[in-house]
C-alpha positions as CSV (number, residue, x, y, z in Angstrom):
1,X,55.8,-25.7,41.8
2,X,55.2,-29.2,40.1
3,X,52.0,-29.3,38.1
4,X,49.7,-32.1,39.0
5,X,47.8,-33.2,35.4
6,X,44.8,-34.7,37.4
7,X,44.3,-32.1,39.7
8,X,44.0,-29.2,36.6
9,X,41.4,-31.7,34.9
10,X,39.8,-32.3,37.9
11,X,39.3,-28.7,39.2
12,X,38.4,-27.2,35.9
13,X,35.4,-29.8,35.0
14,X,34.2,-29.5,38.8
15,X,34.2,-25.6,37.8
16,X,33.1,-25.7,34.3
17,X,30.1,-28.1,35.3
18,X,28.6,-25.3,37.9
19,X,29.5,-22.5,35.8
20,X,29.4,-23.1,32.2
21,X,27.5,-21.0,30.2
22,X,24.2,-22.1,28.2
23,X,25.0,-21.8,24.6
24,X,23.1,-23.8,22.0
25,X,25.5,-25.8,20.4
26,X,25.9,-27.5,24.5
27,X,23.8,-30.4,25.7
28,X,21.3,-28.3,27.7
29,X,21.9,-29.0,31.6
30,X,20.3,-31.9,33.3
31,X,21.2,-34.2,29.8
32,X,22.3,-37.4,30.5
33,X,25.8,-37.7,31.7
34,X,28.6,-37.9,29.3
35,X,25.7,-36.4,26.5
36,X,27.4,-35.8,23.2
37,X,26.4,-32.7,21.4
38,X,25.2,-32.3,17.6
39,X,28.8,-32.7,15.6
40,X,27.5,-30.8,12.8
41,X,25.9,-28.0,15.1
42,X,29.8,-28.4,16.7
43,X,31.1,-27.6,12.7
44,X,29.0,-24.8,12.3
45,X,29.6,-23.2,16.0
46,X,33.3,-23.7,15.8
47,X,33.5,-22.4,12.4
48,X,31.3,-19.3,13.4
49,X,33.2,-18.7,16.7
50,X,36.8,-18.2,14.6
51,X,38.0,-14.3,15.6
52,X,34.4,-14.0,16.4
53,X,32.8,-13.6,20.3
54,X,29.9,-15.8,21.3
55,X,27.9,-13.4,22.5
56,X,28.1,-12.4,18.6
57,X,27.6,-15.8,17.4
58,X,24.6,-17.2,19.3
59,X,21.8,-15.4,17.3
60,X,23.2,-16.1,14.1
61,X,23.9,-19.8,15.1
62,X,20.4,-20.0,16.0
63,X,18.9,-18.5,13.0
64,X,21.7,-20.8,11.0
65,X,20.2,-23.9,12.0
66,X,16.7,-23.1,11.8
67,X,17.1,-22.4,8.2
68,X,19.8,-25.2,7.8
69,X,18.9,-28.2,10.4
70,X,21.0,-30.8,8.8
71,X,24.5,-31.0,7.1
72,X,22.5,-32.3,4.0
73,X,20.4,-28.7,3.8
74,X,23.8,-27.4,4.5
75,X,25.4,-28.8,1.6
76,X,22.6,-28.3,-0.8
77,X,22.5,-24.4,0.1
78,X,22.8,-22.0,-2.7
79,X,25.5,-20.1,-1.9
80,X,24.0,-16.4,-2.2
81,X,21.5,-17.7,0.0
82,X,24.2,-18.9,2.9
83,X,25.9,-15.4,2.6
84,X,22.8,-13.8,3.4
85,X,21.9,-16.3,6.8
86,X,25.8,-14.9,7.4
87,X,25.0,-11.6,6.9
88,X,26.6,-9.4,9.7
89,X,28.9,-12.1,10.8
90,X,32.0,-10.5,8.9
91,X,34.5,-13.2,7.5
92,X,32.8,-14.2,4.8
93,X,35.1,-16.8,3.5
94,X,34.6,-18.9,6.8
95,X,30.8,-19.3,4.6
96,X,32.3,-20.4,1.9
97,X,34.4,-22.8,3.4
98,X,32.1,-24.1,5.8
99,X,29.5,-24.5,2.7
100,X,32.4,-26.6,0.6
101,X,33.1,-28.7,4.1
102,X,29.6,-29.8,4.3
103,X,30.0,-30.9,0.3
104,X,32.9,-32.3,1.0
105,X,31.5,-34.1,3.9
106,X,28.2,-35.1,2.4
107,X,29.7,-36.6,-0.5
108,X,32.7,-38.4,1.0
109,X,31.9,-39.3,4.6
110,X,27.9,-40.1,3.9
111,X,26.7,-37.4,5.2
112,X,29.0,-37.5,8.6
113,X,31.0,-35.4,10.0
114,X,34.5,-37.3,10.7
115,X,35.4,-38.7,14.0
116,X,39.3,-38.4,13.6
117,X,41.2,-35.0,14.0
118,X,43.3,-36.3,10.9
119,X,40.3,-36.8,8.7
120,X,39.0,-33.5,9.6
121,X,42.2,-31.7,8.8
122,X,41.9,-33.1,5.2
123,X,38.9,-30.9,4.6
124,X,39.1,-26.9,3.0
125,X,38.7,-25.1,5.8
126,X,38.9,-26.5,8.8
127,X,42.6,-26.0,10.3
128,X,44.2,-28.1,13.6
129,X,42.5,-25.9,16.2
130,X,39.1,-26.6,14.6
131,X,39.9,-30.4,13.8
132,X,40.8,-30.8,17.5
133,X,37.5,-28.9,18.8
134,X,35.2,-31.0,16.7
135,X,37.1,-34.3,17.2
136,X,37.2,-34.3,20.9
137,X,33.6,-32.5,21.8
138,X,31.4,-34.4,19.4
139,X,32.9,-37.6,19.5
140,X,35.0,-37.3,22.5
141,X,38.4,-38.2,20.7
142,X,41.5,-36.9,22.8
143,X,42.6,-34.3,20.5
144,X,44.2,-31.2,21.9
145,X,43.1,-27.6,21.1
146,X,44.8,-24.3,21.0
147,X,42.7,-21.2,20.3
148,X,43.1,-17.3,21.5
149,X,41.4,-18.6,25.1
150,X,43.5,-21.8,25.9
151,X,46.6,-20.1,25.1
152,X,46.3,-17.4,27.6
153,X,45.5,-20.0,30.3
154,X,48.2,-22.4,29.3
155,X,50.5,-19.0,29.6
156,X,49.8,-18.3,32.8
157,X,49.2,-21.8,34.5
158,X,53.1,-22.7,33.2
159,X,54.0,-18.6,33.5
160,X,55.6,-18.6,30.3
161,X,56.5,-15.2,29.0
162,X,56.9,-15.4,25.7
163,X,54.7,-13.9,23.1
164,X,52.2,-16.8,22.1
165,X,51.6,-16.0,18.5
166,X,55.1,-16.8,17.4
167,X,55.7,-19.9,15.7
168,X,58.1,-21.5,18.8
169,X,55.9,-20.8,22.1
170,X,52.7,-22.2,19.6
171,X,54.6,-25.7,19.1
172,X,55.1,-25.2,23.1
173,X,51.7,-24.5,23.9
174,X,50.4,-27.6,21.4
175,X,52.8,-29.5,23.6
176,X,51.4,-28.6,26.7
177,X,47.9,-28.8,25.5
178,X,48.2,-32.4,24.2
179,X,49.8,-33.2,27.7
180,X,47.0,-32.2,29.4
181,X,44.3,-33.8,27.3
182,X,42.7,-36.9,29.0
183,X,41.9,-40.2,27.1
184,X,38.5,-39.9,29.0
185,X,36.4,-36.7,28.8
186,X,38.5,-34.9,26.0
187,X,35.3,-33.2,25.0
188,X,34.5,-31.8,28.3
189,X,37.7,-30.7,29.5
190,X,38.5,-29.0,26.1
191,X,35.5,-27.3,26.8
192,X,36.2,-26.2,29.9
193,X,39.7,-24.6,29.1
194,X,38.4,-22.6,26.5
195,X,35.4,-21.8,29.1
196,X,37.8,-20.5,32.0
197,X,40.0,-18.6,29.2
198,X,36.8,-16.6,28.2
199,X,35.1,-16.4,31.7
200,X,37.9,-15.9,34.3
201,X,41.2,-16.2,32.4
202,X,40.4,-12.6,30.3
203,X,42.8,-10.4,28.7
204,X,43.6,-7.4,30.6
205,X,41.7,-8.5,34.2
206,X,42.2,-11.8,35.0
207,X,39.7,-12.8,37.7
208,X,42.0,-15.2,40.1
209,X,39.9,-15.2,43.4
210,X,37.4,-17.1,41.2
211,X,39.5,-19.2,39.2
212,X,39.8,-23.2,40.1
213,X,43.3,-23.5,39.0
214,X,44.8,-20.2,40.7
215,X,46.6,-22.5,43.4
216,X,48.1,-24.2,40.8
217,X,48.5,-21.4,38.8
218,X,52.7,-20.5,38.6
219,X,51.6,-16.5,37.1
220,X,49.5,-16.0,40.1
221,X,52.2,-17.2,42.3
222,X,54.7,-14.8,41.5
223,X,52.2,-12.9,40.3
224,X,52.7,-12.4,36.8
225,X,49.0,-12.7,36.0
226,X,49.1,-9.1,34.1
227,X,52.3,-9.5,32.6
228,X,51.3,-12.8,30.9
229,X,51.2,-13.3,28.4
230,X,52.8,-10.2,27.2
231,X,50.7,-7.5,25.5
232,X,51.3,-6.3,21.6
233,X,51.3,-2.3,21.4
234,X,48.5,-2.4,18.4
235,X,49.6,-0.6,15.1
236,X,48.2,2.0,13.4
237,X,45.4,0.6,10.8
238,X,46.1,2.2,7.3
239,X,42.8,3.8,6.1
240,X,41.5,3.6,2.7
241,X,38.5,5.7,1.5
242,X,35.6,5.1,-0.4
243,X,32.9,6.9,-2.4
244,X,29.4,5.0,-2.2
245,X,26.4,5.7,-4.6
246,X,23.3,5.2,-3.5
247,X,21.7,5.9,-7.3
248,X,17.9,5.9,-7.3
249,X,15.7,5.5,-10.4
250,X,11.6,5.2,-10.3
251,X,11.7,4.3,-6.4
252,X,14.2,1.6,-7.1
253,X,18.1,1.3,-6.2
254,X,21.0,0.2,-8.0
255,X,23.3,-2.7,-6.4
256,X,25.9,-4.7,-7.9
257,X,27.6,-8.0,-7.0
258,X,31.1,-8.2,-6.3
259,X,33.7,-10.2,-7.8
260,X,34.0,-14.2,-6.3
261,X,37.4,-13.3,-5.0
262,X,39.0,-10.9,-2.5
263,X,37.3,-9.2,0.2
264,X,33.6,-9.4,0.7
265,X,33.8,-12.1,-2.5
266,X,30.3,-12.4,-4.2
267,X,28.2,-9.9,-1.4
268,X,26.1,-7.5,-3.2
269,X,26.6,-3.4,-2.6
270,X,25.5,-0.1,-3.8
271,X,27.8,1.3,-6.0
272,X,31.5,1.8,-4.7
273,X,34.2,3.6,-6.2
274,X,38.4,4.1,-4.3
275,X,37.9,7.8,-3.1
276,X,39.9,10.4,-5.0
277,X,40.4,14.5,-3.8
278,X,37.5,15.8,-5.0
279,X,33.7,14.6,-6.7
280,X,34.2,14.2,-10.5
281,X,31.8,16.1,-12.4
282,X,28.4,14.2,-13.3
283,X,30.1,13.2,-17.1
284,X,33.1,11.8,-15.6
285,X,31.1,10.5,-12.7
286,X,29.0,8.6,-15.2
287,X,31.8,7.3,-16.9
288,X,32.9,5.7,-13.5
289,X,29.7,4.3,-12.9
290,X,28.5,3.3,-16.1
291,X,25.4,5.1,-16.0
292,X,24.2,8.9,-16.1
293,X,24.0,10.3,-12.6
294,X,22.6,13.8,-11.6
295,X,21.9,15.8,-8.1
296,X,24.5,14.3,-6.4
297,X,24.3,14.8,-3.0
298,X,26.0,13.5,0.6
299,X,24.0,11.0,2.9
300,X,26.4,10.1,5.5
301,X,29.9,8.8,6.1
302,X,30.6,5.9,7.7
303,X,33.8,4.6,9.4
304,X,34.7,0.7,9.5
305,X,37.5,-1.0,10.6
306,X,38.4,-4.9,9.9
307,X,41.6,-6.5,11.8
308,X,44.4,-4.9,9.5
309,X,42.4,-2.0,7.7
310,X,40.2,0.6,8.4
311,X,37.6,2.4,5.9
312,X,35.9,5.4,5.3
313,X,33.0,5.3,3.1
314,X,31.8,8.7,2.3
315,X,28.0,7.9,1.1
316,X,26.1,10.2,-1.8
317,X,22.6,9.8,-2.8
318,X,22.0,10.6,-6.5
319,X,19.4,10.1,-8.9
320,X,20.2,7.4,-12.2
321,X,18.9,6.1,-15.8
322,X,19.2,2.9,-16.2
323,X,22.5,2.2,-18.4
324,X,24.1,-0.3,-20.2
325,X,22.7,-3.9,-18.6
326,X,25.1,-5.7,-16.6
327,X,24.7,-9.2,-15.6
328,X,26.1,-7.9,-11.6
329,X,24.1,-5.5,-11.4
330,X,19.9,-5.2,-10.4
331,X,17.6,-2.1,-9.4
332,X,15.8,-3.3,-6.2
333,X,13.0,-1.3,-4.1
334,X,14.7,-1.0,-0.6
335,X,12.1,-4.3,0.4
336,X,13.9,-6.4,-2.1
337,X,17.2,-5.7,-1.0
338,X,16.3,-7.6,2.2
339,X,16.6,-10.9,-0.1
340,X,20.5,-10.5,-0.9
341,X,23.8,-10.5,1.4
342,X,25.1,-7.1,1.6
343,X,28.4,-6.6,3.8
344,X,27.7,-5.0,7.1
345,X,28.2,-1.3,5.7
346,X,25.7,-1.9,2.9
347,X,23.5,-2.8,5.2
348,X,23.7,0.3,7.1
349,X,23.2,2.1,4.4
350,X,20.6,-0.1,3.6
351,X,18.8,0.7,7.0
352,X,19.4,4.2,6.8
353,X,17.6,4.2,3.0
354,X,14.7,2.8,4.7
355,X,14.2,4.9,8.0
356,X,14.6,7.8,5.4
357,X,11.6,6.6,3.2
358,X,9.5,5.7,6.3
359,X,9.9,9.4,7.7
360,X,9.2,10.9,4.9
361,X,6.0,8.7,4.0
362,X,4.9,9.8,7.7
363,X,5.7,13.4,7.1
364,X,3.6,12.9,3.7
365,X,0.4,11.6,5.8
366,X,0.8,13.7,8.5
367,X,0.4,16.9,6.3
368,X,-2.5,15.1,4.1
369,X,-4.1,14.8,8.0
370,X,-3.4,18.6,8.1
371,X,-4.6,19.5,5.1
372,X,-8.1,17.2,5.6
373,X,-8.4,18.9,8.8
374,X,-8.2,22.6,7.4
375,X,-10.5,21.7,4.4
376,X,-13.3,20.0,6.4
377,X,-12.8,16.3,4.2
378,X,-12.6,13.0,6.0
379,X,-9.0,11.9,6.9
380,X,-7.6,9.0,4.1
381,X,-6.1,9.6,0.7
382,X,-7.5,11.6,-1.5
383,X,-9.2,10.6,-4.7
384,X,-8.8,12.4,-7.6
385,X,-10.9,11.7,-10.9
């Protein structure tokens, strides 16, 4: 079966123009034709959508831009500040990056975003896939692309079987994706492979009644659709565990900021320790923590995995003096922790602080109700002298 370049490009942007989806970083439907979108709300989107779905990313792209319109807010961002608009989001180093791309950007293109693919490679952060997403649908440049999406499409349209994460079938499949590119309409077509890869083209149940290339499609003709490309049998995560302190002291809590490297780099947490076999004893504990503890409790464990490791926080609840003062560290009321970027965990915990405290204020004034009922005094607070 001979591929026929126009008819793919032609088929997919009929398709992609009926059926695209209405995501905020797009030209809203009815634009005028050939309508160019934002470039920097294309940096931000593509930078957010890196091992992350859309459906995930469309909340936090919108609240991103309300805070940061322009790439000049952008680059003027404190950083603490941009980690907690990324909140949630996971992958916090695509923050920093993106925040040092805007810099970057700001101080060396005036304020810009680069047109070229080669320009846009030059900058921390932003790798060949991105360069080629940015460069081709902001400023229509015919740059090829070649994320999770538009490999498995480019897999099955050319039914190749190998296994597209090694280095050899990638180099194929930017081959075949910079053969397919037009000159004209880059921006669009990109768009509408990565569209039909996440839409029709899916993983495990490819939908090929619906699809606009299926007659051109070699998988579906010898149908190889499920076998292509071939899946990985996923390993076993290695778990490491984790004691959390949640350490209260006068109704306020104890966090501390984590180093500016390694995982979660610069997010704020409750106190964390590497699990051992069994609870030190408050002395020791203290020592750990470098602060007195006492009635040390559980709260909750929680389980979370990442893409190569899996935790287990086990959660305590505690009562604390303030220690030794530490320039990481702050005691917060459970409001103020709203104002700094905790990792996803924390903020569970974080949640589950607060639903605590607002039961048991409404316990508190449902039994002062009680008690105003069985004593004959108006409802409210009591006043005492």
């Amino acid at each position: 079966m001979l591929v026929d370049l126009g008819c793919i490009r032609r088929r997919l942007v009929r398709w992609y123009r009926r059926y695209r989806r209405d995501l905020p970083w797009r030209p809203p439907r009815g634009s005028a034709p050939h309508a160019r979108p934002d470039p920097y709300h294309v940096l931000v989107s593509e930078v957010m959508l890196q091992q992350t779905r859309v459906q995930t990313v469309v909340p936090y792209f919108r609240r991103f831009i309300a805070n940061l319109p322009t790439l000049a807010d952008l680059a003027g961002c404190d950083e603490q500040r941009l980690l907690r608009l990324w909140q949630g989001l996971g992958y916090y180093r695509r923050a920093r990056n993106l925040l040092q791309a805007a810099v970057c950007i700001n101080a060396e293109h005036g304020g810009m975003v680069p047109r070229k693919a080669a320009d846009l490679r030059k900058i921390r952060g932003i790798g060949p896939y991105t360069a080629g997403a940015i460069a081709s649908i902001a400023y229509d440049q015919p740059e090829p692309i070649l994320d999770g999406n538009v490999s498995r499409v480019l897999c099955r349209l050319y039914a190749l079987r190998g296994d597209p994460r090694t280095t050899a079938m990638r180099r194929k499949l930017w081959g075949l994706a910079a053969n397919l590119v037009p000159t004209r309409g880059a921006g669009e077509f990109n768009s509408a492979l990565m569209e039909l890869g996440a839409m029709v083209c899916t993983p495990r149940s490819p939908n090929c009644q619906d699809c606009p290339l299926s007659a051109l499609c070699r998988a579906n003709a010898q149908n190889l659709q499920h076998r292509i490309p071939p899946s990985r049998r996923p390993r076993p995560l290695p778990t490491e565990n984790r004691w959390t302190f949640c350490i209260r002291h006068r109704g306020r809590w104890l966090i501390e900021q984590r180093s500016p490297a390694g995982r979660w780099a610069g997010m704020w947490q409750f106190p964390t320790l590497p699990a051992g076999p069994t609870m030190p004893q408050d002395g020791a504990l203290a020592k750990l923590l470098g602060l007195p503890v006492s009635d040390v409790r559980p709260l909750t464990t929680i389980r979370h995995a990442l893409t190569h490791l899996r935790y287990t926080f086990h959660v305590w609840m505690c009562r604390g003096r303030h220690g030794e003062s530490k320039a990481n560290r702050k005691w917060l009321t459970l409001n103020q922790l709203d104002d700094y970027p905790l990792s996803a965990v924390h903020a569970r915990i974080a949640t589950l602080l607060k639903a605590r405290s607002a039961s048991r204020s409404d316990r508190l004034g449902r039994a002062c109700d009680s008690s105003c009922r069985h004593s004959g005094r108006p409802f409210g607070p009591l006043i005492v002298p």
